[in-house]
Legacy VTK file of the C-alpha trace (Angstrom):
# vtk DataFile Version 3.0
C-alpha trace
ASCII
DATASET POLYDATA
POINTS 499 float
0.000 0.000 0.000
1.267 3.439 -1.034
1.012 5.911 1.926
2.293 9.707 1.943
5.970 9.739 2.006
5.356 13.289 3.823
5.879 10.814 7.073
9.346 10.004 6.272
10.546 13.568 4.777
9.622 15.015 8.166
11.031 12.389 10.034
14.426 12.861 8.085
14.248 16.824 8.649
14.341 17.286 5.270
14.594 21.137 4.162
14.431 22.869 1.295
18.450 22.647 -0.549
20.311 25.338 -1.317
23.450 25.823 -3.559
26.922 25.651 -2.064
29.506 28.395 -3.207
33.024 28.623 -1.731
32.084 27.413 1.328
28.322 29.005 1.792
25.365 27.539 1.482
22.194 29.755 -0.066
19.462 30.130 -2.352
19.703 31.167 -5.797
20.187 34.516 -6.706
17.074 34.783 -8.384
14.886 33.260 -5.679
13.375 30.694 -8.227
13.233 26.716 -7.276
11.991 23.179 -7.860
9.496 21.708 -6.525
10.318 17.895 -6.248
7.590 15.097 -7.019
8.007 12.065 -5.435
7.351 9.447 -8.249
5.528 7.075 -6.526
2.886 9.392 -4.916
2.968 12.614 -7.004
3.530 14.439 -3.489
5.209 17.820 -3.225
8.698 16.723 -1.002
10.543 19.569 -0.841
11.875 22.296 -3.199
15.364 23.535 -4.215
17.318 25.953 -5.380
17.153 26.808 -9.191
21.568 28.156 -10.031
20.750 30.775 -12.927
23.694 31.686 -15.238
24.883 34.014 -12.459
25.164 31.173 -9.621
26.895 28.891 -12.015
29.346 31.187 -12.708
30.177 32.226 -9.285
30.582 28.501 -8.031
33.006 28.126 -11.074
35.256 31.137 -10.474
35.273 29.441 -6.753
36.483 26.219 -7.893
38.741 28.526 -10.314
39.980 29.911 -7.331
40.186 26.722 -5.203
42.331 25.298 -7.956
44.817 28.548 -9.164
45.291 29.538 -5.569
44.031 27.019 -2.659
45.560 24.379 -0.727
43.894 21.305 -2.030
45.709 20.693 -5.443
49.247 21.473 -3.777
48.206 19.475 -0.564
50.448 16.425 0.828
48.997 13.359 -0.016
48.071 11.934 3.109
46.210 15.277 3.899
43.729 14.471 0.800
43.914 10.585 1.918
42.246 11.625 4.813
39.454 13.763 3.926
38.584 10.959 1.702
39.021 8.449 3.911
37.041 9.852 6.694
34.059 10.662 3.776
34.350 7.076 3.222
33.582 6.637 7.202
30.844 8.768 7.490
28.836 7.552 4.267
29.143 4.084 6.312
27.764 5.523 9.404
24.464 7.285 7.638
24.270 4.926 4.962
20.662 4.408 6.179
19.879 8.242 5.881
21.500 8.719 2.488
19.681 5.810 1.530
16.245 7.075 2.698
16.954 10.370 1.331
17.212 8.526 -2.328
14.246 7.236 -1.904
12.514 9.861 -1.218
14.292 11.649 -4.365
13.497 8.980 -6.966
11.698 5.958 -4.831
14.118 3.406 -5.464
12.938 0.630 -2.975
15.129 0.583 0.312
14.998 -3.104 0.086
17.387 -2.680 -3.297
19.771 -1.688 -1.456
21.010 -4.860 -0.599
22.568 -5.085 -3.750
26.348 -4.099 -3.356
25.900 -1.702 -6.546
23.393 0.141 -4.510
24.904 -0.033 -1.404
26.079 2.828 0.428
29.249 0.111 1.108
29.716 0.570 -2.438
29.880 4.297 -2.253
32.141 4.386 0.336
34.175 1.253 -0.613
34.734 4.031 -3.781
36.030 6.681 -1.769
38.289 4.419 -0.003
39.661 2.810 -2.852
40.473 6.122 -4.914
42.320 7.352 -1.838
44.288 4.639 -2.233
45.542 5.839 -5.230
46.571 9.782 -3.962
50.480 8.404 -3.311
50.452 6.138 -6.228
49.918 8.329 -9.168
52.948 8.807 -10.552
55.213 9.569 -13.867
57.890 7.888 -15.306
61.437 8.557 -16.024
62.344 7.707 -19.460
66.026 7.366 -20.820
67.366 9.457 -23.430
66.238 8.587 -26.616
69.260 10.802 -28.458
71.696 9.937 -25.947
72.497 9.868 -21.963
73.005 13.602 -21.779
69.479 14.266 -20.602
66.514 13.003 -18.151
62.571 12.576 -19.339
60.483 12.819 -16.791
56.401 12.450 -17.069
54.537 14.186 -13.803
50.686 13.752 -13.261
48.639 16.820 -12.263
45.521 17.758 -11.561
43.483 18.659 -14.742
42.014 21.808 -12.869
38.043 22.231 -12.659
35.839 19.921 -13.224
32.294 19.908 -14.267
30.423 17.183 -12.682
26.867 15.796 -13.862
25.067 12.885 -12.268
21.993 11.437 -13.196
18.791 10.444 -11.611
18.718 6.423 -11.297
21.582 6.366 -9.104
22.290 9.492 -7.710
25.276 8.326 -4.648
26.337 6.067 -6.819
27.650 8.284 -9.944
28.271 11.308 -7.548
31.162 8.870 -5.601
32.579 7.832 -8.963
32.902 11.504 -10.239
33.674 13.116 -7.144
36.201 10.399 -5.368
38.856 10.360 -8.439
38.621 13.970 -9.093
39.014 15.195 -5.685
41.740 12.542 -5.419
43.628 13.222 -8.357
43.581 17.211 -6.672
41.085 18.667 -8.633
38.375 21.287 -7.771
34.614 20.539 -8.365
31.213 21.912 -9.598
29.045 19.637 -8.864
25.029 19.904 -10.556
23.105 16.419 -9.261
20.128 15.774 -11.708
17.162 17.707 -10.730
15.051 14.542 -10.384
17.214 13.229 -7.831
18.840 16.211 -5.397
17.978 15.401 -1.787
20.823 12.774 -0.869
23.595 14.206 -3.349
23.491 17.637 -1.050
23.488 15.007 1.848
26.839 13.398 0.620
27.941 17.119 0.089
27.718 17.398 3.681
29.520 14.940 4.813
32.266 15.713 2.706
32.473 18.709 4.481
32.476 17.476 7.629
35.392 15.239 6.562
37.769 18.046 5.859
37.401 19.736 2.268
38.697 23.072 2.386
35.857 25.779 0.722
36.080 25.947 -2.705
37.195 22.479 -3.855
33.091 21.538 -4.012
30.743 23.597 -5.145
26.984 22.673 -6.214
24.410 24.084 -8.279
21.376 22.465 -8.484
18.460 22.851 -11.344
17.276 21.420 -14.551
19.496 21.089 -17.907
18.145 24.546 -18.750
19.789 27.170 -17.156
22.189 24.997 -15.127
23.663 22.488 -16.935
23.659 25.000 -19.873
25.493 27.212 -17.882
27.998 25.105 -16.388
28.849 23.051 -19.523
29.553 26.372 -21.571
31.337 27.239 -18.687
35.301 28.625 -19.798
36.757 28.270 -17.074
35.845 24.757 -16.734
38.525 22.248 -17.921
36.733 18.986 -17.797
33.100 17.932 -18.360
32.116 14.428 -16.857
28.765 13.569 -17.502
26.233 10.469 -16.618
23.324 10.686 -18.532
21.082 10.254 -21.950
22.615 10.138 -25.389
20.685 13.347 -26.249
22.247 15.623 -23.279
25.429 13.807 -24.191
25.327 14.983 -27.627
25.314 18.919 -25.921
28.119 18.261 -23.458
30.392 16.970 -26.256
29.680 20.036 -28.493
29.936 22.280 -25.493
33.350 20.490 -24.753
34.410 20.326 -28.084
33.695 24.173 -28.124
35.477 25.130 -25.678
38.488 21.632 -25.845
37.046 21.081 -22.636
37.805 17.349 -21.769
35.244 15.277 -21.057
33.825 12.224 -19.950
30.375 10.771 -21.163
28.943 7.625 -19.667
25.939 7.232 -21.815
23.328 4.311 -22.206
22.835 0.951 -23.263
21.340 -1.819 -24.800
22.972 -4.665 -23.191
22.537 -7.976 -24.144
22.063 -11.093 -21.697
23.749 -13.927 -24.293
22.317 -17.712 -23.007
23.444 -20.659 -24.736
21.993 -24.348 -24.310
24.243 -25.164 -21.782
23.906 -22.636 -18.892
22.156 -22.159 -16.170
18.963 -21.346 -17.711
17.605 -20.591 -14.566
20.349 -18.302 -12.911
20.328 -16.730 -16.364
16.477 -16.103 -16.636
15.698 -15.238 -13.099
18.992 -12.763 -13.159
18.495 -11.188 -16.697
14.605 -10.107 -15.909
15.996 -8.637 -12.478
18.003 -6.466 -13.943
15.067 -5.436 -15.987
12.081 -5.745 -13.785
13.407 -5.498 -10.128
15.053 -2.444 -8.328
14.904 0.554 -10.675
12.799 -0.757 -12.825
15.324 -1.268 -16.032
15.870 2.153 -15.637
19.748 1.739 -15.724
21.836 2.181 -18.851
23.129 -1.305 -17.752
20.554 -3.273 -18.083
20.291 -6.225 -19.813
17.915 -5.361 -21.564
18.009 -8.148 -24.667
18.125 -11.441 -24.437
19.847 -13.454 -26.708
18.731 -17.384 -26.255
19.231 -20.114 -27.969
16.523 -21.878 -30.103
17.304 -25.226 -27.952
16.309 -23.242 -24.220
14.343 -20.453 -26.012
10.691 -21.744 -24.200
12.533 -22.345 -20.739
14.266 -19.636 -20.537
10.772 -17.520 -21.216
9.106 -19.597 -18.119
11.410 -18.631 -16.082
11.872 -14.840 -16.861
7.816 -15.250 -16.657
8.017 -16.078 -13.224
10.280 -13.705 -11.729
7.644 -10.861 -12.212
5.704 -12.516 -9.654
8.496 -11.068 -7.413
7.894 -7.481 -8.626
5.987 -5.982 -5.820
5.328 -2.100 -6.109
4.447 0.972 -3.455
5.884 2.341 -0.750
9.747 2.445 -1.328
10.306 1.946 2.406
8.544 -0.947 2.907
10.235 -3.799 3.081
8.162 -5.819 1.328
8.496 -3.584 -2.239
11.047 -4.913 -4.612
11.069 -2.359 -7.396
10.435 1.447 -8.280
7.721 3.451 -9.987
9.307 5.371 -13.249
10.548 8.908 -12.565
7.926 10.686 -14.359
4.204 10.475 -15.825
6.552 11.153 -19.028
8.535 8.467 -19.153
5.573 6.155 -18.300
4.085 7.718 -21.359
7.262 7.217 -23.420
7.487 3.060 -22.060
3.883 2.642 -23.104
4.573 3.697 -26.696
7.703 1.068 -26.589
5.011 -1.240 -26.101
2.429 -0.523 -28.728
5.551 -0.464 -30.527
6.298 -3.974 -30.215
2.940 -4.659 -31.139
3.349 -3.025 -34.190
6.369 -4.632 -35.446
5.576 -8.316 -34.468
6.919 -8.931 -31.213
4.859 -11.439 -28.926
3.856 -10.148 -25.750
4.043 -13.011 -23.186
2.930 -10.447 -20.255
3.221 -6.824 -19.081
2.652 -3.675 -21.257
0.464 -2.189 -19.132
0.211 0.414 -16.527
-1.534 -0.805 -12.816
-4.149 0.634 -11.100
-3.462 3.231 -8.475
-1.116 6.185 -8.028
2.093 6.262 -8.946
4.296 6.051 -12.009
4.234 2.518 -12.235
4.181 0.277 -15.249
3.511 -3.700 -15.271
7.363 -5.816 -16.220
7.312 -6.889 -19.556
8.157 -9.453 -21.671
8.787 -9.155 -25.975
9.552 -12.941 -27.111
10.445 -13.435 -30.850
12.036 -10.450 -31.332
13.840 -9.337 -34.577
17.147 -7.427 -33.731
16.105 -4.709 -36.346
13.200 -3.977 -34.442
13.089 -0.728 -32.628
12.456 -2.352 -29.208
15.135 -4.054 -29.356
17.554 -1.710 -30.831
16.802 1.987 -28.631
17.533 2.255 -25.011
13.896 2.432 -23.654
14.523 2.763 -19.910
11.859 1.005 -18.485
11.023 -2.808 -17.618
10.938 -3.772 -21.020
12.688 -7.377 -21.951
13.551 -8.172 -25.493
13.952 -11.940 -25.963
15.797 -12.907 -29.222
16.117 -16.071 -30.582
20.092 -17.425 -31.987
20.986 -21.017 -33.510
24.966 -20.594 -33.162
27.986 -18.392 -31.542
28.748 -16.927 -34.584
24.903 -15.808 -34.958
25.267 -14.756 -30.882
27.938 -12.393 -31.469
26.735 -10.846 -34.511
23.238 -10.261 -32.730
25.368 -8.903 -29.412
27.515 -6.498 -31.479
24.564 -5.044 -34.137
23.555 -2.272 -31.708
25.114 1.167 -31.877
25.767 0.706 -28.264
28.249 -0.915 -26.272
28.178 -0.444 -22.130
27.814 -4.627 -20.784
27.068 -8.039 -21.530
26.506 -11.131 -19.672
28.111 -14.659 -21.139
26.154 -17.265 -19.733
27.604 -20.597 -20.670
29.382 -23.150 -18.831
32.008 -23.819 -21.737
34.705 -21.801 -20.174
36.679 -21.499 -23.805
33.539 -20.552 -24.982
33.050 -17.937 -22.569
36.793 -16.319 -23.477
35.318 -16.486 -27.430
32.342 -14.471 -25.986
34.539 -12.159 -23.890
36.807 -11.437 -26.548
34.207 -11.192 -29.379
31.956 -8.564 -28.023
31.880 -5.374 -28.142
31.093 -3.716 -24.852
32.999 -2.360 -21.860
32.247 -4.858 -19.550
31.528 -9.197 -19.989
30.214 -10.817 -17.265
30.119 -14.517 -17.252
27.343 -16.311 -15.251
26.535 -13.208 -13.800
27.362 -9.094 -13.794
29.089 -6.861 -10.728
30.139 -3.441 -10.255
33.465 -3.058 -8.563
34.902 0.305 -7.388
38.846 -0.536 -8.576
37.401 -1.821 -12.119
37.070 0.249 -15.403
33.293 0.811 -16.121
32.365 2.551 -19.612
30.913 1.551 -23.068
31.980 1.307 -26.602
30.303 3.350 -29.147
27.347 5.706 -28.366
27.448 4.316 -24.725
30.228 7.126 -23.902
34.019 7.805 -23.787
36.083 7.148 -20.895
35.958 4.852 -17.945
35.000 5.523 -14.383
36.720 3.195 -11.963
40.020 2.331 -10.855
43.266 3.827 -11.958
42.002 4.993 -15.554
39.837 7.029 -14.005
41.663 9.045 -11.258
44.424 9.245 -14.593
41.346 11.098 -16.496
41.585 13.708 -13.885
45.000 14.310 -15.022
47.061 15.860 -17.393
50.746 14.421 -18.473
53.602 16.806 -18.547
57.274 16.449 -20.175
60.069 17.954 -17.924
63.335 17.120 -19.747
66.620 17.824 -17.658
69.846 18.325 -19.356
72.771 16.223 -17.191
76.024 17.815 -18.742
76.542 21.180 -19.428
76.340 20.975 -23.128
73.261 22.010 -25.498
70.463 19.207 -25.982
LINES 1 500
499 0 1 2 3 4 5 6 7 8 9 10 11 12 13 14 15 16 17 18 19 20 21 22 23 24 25 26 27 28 29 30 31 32 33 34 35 36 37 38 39 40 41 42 43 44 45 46 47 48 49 50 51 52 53 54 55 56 57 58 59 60 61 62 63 64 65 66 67 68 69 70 71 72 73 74 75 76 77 78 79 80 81 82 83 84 85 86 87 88 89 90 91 92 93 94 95 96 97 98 99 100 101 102 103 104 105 106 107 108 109 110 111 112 113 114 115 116 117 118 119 120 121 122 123 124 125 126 127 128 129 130 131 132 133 134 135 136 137 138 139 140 141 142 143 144 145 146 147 148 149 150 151 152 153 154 155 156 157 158 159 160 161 162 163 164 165 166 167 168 169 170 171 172 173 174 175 176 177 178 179 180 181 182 183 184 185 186 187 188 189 190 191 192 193 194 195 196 197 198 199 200 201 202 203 204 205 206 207 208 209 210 211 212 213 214 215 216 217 218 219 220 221 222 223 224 225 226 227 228 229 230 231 232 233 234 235 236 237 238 239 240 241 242 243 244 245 246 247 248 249 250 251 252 253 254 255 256 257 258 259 260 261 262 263 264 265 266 267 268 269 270 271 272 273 274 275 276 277 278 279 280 281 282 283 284 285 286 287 288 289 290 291 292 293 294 295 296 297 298 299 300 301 302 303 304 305 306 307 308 309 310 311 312 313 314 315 316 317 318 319 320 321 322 323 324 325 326 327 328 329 330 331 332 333 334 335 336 337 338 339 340 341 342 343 344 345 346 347 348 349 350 351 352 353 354 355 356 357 358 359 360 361 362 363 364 365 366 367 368 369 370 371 372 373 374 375 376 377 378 379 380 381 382 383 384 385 386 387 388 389 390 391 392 393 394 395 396 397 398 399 400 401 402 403 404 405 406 407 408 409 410 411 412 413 414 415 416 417 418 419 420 421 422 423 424 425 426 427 428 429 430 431 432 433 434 435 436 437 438 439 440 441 442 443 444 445 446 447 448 449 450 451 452 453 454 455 456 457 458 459 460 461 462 463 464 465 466 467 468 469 470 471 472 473 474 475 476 477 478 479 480 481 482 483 484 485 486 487 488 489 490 491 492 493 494 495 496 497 498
């Protein structure tokens, strides 16, 4: 049963949010805000600050300033490994506020949370593992190449200010992997959470505070796309753009970048493909493949696996089974315990699944159940299921971002990897086979950032990104704190003649 989630905002003490600027926390300068919807209830929850052109540009000079003449970029190392390691404490010891604040920001069922990926262990386990990098990112010396007369050195530094943009689905999540390598690598921040989502980002703000970080290495302006990410984005004094997000708004932060040779960081979406031959676990691989589509957020994650590739020979059983699992789906109330999965954000986007499904329809596909929205309040649409799908159709070739599953028959590897790589996207995969030679064909034949095999995991210390329209760049272990960087040359003559 869905009750008002007015209960748990007061209960919280959440208040309206403000921007932070070098240090101060306010409302806009305009006075205008947002007034949050929770999507489960269509409830006011609170509203927030609205940065206009002139906020953005004040919290960039601050980071500007933070950067050309503060202490953080020039600080020791263990002074930064602290700060992050104690932010790493204190997200462990109000992991159950940040979580309830997320809920209340995009109703993402508290229960989903014991998923590591969604874990506030996972956010901090992120923190604590970039730290770990602060004393290790280092240059080379090079010999010579003309001769012994002179030393190369490389040095890492900090890029300078960063532009950071999270998205709504997973708001602590993608606000630890932007802000723990940049603020690592000695950067300064601007931070803009997605305007869906705002309440537990300016929590985690806090607490990064209260760990240490000197004023002016975060700031955060909060808002829609238009003014503030328009704003910040076109920024000049900004030096690199990462961005979580839709292809669309991806499109405008690489021409703003590209503008400006800002660098830049897109993690994008997906169409990922769940790839089950005849001798898997057809069970694992069903009941795992529809929970990443039907459970939790709702499929609304660019990682989704979203198709299913099966072959002919498990085709039926594998459909049973992904059947079934949406008798675990169990909407409402995000913080009760017995709800397993989230409304969609908006009335729009339930609007935007439900034409995916007359879609489907349209072109062929077989509905074996779902494609409708359930009585009641909310934002909530029914887990679906498209068997006999042709990879040219468009449900199974556009990122929908809803619990839509795509089931698509394949006779042979060959045909499996062709039907895995014709997508212009490229984020995951999952292998499931219990041919281990045939999983390291699999691994090494697709085209996506990340394989699983038998299964799919986030880790903190491990590369994440996509191939193709998914994005550029990784976020995750040492490529990522490295993107925070620039390279420089010093060459050193050793003898007193001319190089």
């Amino acid at each position: 049963m869905i009750t008002s989630m007015k209960p748990y905002r007061d209960a919280l003490g959440l208040v309206n949010g403000q921007l932070l600027v070098d240090g101060a926390w306010s409302d806009s300068q305009s006075g205008e805000t947002w007034t949050h919807l929770h999507p489960a209830t269509g409830e006011d929850v609170a509203q927030f600050a609205v940065a206009g052109a002139d906020d953005v540009d004040r919290a960039v000079r601050a980071a500007r300033k933070a950067f050309d003449e503060g202490p953080w970029p020039r600080s020791r190392a263990k002074d930064r490994i602290k700060v992050l390691r104690r932010t790493a404490d204190l997200v462990r010891e109000h992991g159950d506020e940040l979580l309830r604040l997320q809920a209340l920001d995009n109703s993402v069922p508290l229960t989903f949370s014991t998923t590591y990926a969604m874990s506030m262990e996972c956010v901090a386990d992120i923190f604590d593992h970039h730290a770990g990098w602060i004393d290790k990112l280092g240059g080379e010396t090079l010999p010579g190449f003309q001769g012994g007369d002179h030393m190369v050195l490389t040095l890492r530094e900090p890029i300078g200010v960063v532009a950071a943009i999270v998205a709504w689905n997973a708001p602590l999540l993608l606000a630890a992997q932007k802000l723990a390598p940049a603020l690592a690598a000695g950067c300064t921040v601007v931070l803009k959470p997605s305007e869906l989502a705002t309440f537990a980002v300016l929590r985690l703000v806090r607490l990064l505070e209260e760990a240490g970080l000197p004023e002016g290495v975060l700031n955060v302006v909060t808002g829609p796309g238009n003014p503030t990410g328009d704003a910040l984005i076109n920024h000049p004094m900004v030096d690199k753009i990462s961005f979580t997000g839709s292809r669309e708004t991806g499109r405008r932060v690489l021409a703003a970048a590209n503008a400006g040779f800002k660098r830049v960081s897109l993690e994008l979406g997906g169409k990922s493909p769940a790839i089950v031959f005849a001798d898997a676990d057809v069970y694992t691989a069903g009941a795992v493949t529809m929970g990443t589509v039907a459970l939790g957020v709702s499929g609304q994650a660019c990682i989704a696996q979203t198709r299913a590739i099966v072959h002919r020979d498990v085709y039926e059983e594998f459909l049973m089974v992904a059947m079934g699992m949406t008798s675990m789906i169990n909407y409402g109330d995000p913080f009760d315990e017995e709800t397993t999965a989230s409304p969609l954000i908006s009335a729009k986007q339930v609007e935007r699944v439900l034409n995916y499904v007359d879609l489907g329809h349209q072109e062929g596909a077989r509905l074996v159940c779902g494609g409708a929205k359930p009585d009641g309040p909310g934002n909530f649409v029914l887990p679906t299921i498209f068997a006999d799908v042709n990879n040219d159709m468009r449900v199974a070739r556009e990122e929908i971002f809803g619990p839509i599953l795509c089931v698509v028959p394949f006779s042979d590897e060959e045909e499996a990897i062709r039907l895995a790589n014709d997508t212009e996207y490229g984020l995951g995969a999952t292998v499931y086979t219990n041919d281990v030679k045939r999983a390291m064909r699999m691994a090494r034949g697709i085209r996506a950032g990340t394989i699983g095999v038998n299964g799919y995991q986030l880790e903190p210390h491990a590369p994440f990104g996509g191939y193709g329209q998914s994005g550029m760049g990784r976020e995750g272990g040492r490529t990522a704190i490295e993107a925070y960087t620039e390279v420089k040359t010093v060459l050193i003559p050793t003898t007193d003649e001319l190089m």
